[in-house]
C-alpha positions, 0 to 999 in steps of 0.5 A: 799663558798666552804662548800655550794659546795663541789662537784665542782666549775666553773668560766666563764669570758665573754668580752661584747662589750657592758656591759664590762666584765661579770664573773659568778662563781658557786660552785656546790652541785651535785645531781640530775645529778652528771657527770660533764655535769651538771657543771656551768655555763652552756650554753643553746644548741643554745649558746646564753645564759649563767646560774648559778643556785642554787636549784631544779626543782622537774618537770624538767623531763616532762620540759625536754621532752617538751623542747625535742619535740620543737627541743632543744637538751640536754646534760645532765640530770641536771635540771640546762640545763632545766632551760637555754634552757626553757629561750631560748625558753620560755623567761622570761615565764620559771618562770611561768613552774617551779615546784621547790625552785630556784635562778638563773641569766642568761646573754643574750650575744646576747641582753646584758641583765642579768635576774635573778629570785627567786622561789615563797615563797623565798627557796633559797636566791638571794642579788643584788647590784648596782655600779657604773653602774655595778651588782652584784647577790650572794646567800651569801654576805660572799665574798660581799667585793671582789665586792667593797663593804666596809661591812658598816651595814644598820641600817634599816636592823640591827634595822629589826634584833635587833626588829624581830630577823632576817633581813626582805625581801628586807633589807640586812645586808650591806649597799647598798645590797638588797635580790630579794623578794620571787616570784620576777625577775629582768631584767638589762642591762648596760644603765639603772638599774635593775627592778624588777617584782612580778611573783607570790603571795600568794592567 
């Protein structure tokens, strides 16, 4: 995935006592911070939550001032920070907040539980799949194979794309993904599967 991040790439593996090993893994196109403070994964300033984050937060600067005045502290000027502190002090509400087109997935290391969001008309893309107990989020199903996953097609989703000439929200293209509708988060931890709920809708 390096051509979608030239710019820089981070891995962080987490050993959970709960949910059993937790990597997240980003490639990094820098723009509106471009030091290496805006690296990811990112942590949030409390260290209990852990980011990666695809897109832009176009009001990150006044989320950022608020933020600041309710005591959280910031090391960067990546709207990626706003992001992860904005969950730790607003929860799954940090959605309702942000101006902007988006994917994101943060892991609770101290509730073991992922969240992950998609922005409200569905800018940047968000697949998730479930086996054998385990998760797995990506904004690209190029690597869907190093998860496991043998490449068999969806037919639903191939007679979607032979009929409209794209592959409609939620299929996806292989068998056993699907894409986080437009406006929508998840919620996951170990003992049950992922649940999605709609944030937002078109009036």
């Amino acid at each position: 995935m390096i051509s979608r991040g030239p710019d820089g790439s981070g891995v962080v593996t987490l050993t959970d006592d709960v949910a059993g090993p937790i990597r997240l893994g980003h490639r990094r196109l820098a723009i509106v911070d471009t030091s290496d403070a805006g690296t990811q994964p990112m942590w949030s300033d409390c260290g209990r939550y852990i980011l990666v984050y695809n897109g832009e937060v176009y009001n990150a600067d006044a989320l950022r001032s608020d933020l600041r005045d309710r005591g959280r502290r910031f090391s960067s000027l990546s709207d990626t920070e706003v992001i992860v502190n904005g969950y730790a002090e607003w929860g799954e509400e940090i959605v309702d907040k942000l101006c902007g087109m988006f994917a994101f997935a943060i892991w609770d290391t101290r509730n073991h539980c992922l969240f992950a969001a998609r922005d409200r008309v569905g800018m940047k893309p968000l697949y998730v799949a479930e086996k054998n107990g385990n998760i797995a989020l990506a904004s690209d199903l190029r690597d869907w194979h190093t998860w496991g996953f043998t490449g068999d097609v969806d037919f639903d989703a191939l007679g979607a794309y032979l009929m409209l000439g794209y592959v409609p929200t939620p299929l996806a293209i292989f068998a056993g993904a699907r894409k986080l509708e437009a406006g929508s988060t998840l919620s996951w931890s170990p003992d049950k599967p992922y649940k999605t709920h709609t944030y937002w809708q078109a009036p």
